[in-house]
C-alpha positions in Angstrom: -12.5 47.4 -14.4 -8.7 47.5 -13.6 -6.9 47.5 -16.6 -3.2 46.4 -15.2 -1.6 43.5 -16.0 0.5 42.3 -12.8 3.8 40.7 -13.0 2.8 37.1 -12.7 1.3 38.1 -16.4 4.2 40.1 -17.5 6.0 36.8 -16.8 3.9 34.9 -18.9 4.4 37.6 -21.4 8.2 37.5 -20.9 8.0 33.4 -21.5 6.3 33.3 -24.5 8.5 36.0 -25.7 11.6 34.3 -25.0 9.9 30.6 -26.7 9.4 32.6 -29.8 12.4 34.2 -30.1 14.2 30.8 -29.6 12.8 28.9 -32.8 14.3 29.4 -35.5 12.5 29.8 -38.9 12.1 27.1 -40.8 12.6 26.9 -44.6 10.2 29.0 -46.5 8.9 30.5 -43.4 9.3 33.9 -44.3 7.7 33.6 -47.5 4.2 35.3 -48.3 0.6 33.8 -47.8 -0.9 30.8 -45.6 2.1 28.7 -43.5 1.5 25.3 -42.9 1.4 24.0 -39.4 4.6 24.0 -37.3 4.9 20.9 -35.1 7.6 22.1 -33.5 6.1 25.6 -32.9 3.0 23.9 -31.8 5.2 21.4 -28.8 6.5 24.1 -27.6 3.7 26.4 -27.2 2.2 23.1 -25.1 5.6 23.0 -22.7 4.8 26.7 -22.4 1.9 26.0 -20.9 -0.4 27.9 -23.6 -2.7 25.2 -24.7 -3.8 24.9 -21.6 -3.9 28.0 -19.8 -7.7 28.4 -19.0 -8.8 25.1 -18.6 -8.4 23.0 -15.0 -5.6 21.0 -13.6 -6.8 18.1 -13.7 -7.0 17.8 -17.5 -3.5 19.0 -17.3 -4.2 23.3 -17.9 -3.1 25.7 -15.3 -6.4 27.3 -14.0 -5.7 30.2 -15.6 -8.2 33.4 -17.4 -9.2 34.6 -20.2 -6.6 37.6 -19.2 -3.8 35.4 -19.4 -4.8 34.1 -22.8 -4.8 37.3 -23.7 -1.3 38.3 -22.7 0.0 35.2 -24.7 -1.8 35.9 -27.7 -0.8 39.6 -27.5 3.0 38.1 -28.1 2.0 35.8 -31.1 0.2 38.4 -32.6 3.4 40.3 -31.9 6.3 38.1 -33.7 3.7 37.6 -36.4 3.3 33.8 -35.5 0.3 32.1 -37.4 -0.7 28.9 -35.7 -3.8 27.4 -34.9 -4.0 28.7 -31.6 -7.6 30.4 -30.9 -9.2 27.4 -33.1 -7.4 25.1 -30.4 -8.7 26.9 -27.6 -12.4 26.5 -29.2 -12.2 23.1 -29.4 -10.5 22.4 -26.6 -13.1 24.4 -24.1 -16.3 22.8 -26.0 -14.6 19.2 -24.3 -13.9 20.5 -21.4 -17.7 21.6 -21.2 -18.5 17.8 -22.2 -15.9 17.0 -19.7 -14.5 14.6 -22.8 -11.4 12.6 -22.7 -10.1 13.9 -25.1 -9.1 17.4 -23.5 -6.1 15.7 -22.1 -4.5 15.4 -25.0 -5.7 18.5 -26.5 -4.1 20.4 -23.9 -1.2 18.4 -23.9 -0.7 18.9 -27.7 -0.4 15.6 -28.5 -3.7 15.8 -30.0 -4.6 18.7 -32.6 -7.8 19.2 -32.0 -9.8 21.5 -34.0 -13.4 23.2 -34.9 -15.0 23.0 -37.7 -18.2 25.5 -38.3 -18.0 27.4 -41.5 -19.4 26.5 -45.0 -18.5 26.7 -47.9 -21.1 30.1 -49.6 -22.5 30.6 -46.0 -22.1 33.6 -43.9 -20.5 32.4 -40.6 -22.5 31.0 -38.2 -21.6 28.4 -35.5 -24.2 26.4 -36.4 -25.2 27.4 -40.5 -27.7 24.7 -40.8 -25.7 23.2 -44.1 -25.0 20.0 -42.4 -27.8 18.0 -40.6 -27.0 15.1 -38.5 -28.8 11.7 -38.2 -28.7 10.9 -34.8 -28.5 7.5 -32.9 -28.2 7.3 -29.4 -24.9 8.6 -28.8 -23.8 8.5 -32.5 -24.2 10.6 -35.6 -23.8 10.3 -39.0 -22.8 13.7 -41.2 -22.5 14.5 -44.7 -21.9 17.5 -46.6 -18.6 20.0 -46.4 -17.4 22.5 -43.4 -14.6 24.7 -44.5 -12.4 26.5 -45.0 -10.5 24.9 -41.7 -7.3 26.1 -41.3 -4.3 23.1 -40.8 -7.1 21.0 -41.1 -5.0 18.6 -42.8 -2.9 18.5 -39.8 -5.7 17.6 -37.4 -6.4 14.7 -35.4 -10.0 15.4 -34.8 -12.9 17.6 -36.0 -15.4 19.3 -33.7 -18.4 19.4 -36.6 -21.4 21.4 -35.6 -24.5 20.3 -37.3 -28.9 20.4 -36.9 -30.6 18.2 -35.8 -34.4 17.6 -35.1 -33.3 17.8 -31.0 -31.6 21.0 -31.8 -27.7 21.7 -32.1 -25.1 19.0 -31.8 -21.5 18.8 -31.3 -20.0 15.7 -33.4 -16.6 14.9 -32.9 -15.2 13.2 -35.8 -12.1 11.3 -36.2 -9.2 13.1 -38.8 -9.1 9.9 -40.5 -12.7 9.8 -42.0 -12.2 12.8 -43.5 -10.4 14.3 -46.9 -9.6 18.1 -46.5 -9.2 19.3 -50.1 -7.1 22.1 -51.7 -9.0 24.8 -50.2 -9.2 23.5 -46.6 -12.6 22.3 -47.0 -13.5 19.6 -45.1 -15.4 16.6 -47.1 -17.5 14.2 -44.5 -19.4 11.9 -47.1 -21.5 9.8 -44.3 -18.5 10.4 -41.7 -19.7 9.2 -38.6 -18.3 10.4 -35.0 -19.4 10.9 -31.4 -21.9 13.7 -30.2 -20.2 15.5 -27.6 -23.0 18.1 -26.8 -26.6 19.0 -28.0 -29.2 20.8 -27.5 -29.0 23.6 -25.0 -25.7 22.2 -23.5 -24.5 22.9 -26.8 -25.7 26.4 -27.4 -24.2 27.3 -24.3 -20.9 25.9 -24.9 -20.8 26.8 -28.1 -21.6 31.1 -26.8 -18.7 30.3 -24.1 -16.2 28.8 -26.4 -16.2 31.3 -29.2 -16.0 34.0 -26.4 -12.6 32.7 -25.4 -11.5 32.2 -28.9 -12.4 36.0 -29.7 -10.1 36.7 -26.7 -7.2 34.6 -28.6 -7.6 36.6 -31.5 -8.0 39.5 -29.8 -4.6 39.4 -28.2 -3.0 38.7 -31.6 -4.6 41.4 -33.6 -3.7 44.0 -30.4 -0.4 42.3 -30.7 0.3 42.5 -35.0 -0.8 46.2 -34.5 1.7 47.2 -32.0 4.2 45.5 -34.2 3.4 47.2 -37.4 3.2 50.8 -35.4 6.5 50.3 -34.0 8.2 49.4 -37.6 6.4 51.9 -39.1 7.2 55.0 -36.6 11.0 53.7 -36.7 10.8 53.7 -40.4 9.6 57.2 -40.8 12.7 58.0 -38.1 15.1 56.3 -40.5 14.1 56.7 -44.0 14.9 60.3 -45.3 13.5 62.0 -48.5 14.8 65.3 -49.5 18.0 64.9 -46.7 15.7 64.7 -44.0 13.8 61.9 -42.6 9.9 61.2 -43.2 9.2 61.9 -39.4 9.8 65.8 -40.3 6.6 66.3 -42.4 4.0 67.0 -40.7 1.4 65.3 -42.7 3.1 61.7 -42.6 3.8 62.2 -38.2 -0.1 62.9 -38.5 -1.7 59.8 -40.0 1.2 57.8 -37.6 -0.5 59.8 -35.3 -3.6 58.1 -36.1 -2.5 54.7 -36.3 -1.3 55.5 -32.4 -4.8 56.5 -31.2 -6.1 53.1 -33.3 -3.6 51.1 -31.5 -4.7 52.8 -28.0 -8.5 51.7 -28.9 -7.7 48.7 -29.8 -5.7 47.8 -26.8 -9.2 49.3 -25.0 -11.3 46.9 -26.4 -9.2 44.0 -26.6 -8.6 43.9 -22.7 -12.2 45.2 -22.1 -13.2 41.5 -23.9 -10.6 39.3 -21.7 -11.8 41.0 -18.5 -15.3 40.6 -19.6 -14.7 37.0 -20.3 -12.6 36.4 -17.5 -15.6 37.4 -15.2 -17.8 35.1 -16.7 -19.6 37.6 -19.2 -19.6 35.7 -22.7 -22.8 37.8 -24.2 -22.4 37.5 -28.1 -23.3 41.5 -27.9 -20.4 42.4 -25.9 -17.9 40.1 -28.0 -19.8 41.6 -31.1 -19.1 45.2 -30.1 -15.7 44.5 -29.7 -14.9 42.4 -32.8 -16.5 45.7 -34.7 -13.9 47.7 -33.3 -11.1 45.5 -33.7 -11.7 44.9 -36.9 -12.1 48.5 -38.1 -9.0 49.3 -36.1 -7.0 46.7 -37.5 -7.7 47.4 -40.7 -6.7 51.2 -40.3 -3.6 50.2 -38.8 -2.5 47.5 -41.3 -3.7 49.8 -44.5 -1.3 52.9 -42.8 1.3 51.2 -42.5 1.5 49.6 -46.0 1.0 53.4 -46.8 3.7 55.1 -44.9 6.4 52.3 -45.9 5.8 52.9 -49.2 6.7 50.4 -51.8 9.0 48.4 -49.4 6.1 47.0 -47.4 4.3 45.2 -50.8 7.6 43.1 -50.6 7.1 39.4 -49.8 10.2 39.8 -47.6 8.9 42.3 -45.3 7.0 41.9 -42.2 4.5 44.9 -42.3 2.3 43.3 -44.9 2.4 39.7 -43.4 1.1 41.5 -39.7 -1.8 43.4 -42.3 -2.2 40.1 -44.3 -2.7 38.3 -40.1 -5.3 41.6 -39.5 -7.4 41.1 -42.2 -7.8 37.4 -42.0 -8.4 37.8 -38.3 -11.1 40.0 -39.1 -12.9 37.6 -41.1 -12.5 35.0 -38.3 -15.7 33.6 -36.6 -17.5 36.5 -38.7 -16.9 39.4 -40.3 -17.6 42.8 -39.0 -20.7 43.1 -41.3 -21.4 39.6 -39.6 -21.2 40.9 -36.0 -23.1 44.8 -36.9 -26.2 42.4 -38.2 -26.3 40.6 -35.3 -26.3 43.8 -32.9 -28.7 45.9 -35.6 -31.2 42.7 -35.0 -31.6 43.4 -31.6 -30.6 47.3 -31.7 -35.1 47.8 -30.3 -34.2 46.6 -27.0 -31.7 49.7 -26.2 -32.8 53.2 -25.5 -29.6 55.0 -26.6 -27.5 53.9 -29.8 -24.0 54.7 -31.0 -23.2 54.1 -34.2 -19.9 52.3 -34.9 -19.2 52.8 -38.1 
């Protein structure tokens, strides 16, 4: 597998670069915790070309891989941009499978479109089984809650997955007939909406779909850790103790060490998944094995560099804890590493040589 990204994908890099560095932060944008969603963030990530990126030309996308998601979610991960970008590209790919109308202006961003398959107490799973569906034809009704569902309250549409006695189904449902409370949980009391995909079809979509979106937030969490090893080796160059800077003892170049050899794993793993993906191969095993590793990674990174910056990095006003406050929630995204370890320990009988992870 050939690891090199060629110079049409450097330019991509180089254009998403450039579109961040443009914008200018709004009010409060800097502050720490959640931010809400940015319109104008979100336009011009669609003029960019990034909503639509891996999905056909004639819903408007550019044909593109899961390799060049990956390169533009390396550079949001990178400026520390939180935006609903990986959830978009979910949704988004389940109606292209469905070959809905709706993909058009998904892509387009004129639509927010955007998944909704966590409960509330419920490990992640794409399809829980908290919400059942009464179908009719090619209606169904739901009720219960999905959440949390990040700028949900933004959203145009929901993609809900629910049971049903035919198996899985898709449900889109309208922004309007829902309430998103205070905790980004999504109330549907008898919402009704369109079934996009079921049974099988669904499944398979679903498997595909969360693929891609692992790839998304692969690419960011490949991107916050580069960011956070870079300020934290030019802070150990700058900041002296004693007359001499940090970078002279031996103990603190070590563990920056460490964080390097993270990094290099993680960059790995992350590229191994969007070349994987790319190729076609969307087995939840592979994408497991390399959410563990991301996610241990991540954390080592983010928890080092909080440690080797001291008491400057619990600041609000500094990045390095926002890039470790972006690691750890994309850790937890579509499963947790726990999540992803029981998953490949269920079916850990059918191999004849294990490695242990962690």
């Amino acid at each position: 597998m050939d690891f090199t990204i060629d110079n049409e994908q450097k330019a991509l890099a180089s254009a998403v670069r450039d579109m961040v560095g443009r914008r200018t932060p709004a009010e409060g944008e800097n502050g720490a915790g959640p931010r809400p969603h940015d319109a104008g963030l979100w336009s011009a990530m669609a003029e960019t070309g990034l909503l639509g990126l891996p999905f056909a030309e004639d819903v408007g996308g550019f044909g593109a891989s899961a390799v060049e998601v990956f390169v533009a979610a390396r550079e949001l991960g990178r400026a520390g941009v939180q935006s609903a970008y990986a959830d978009a590209l979910l949704a988004t790919s389940l109606l292209a499978a469905a070959g809905d109308g709706l993909v058009e202006a998904a892509v387009s961003g004129e639509s927010l479109v955007l998944p909704a398959f966590a409960e509330p107490m419920r490990a992640f799973a794409a399809v829980p089984g908290g919400i059942r569906a009464e179908v009719s034809g090619d209606e169904a009704v739901l009720d219960g809650f999905k959440g949390p569902v990040r700028f949900g309250a933004d959203a145009s549409h929901f993609i809900v997955s629910a049971g049903s006695e035919d198996g899985t189904v898709l449900v889109v449902v309208d922004g309007s007939a829902t309430a998103v409370g205070a905790e980004e949980v999504l109330g549907l009391e008898q919402a009704a909406g369109r079934i996009l995909l079921r049974g099988a079809d669904a499944d398979q979509a679903l498997t595909d779909a969360l693929a891609l979106a692992s790839v998304a937030n692969a690419g960011q969490a490949l991107g916050a850790m580069e960011s956070a090893l870079t300020m934290t080796t030019d802070y150990l160059k700058t900041r002296k103790q004693f007359g001499v800077p940090l970078a002279a003892f031996q103990a603190l170049t070590h563990r920056a060490s460490d964080m390097y050899v993270s990094v290099e794993l993680a960059r790995s793993m992350a590229m191994y998944l969007a070349m994987s993906v790319a190729e076609g191969d969307t087995d939840p095993a592979m994408v497991s094995r390399c959410r563990v590793v991301l996610g241990r990674t991540g954390r080592h990174v983010g928890q080092e560099a909080i440690q080797l910056h001291g008491g400057i990095a619990m600041t609000s006003e500094y990045a390095v804890g926002h890039l470790t406050a972006m690691l750890t929630a994309l850790e937890r995204t579509y499963g947790d590493p726990r999540a992803h370890l029981g998953q490949l320990s269920a079916g850990v009988k059918d191999y004849s040589t294990v490695t242990v992870l962690t």
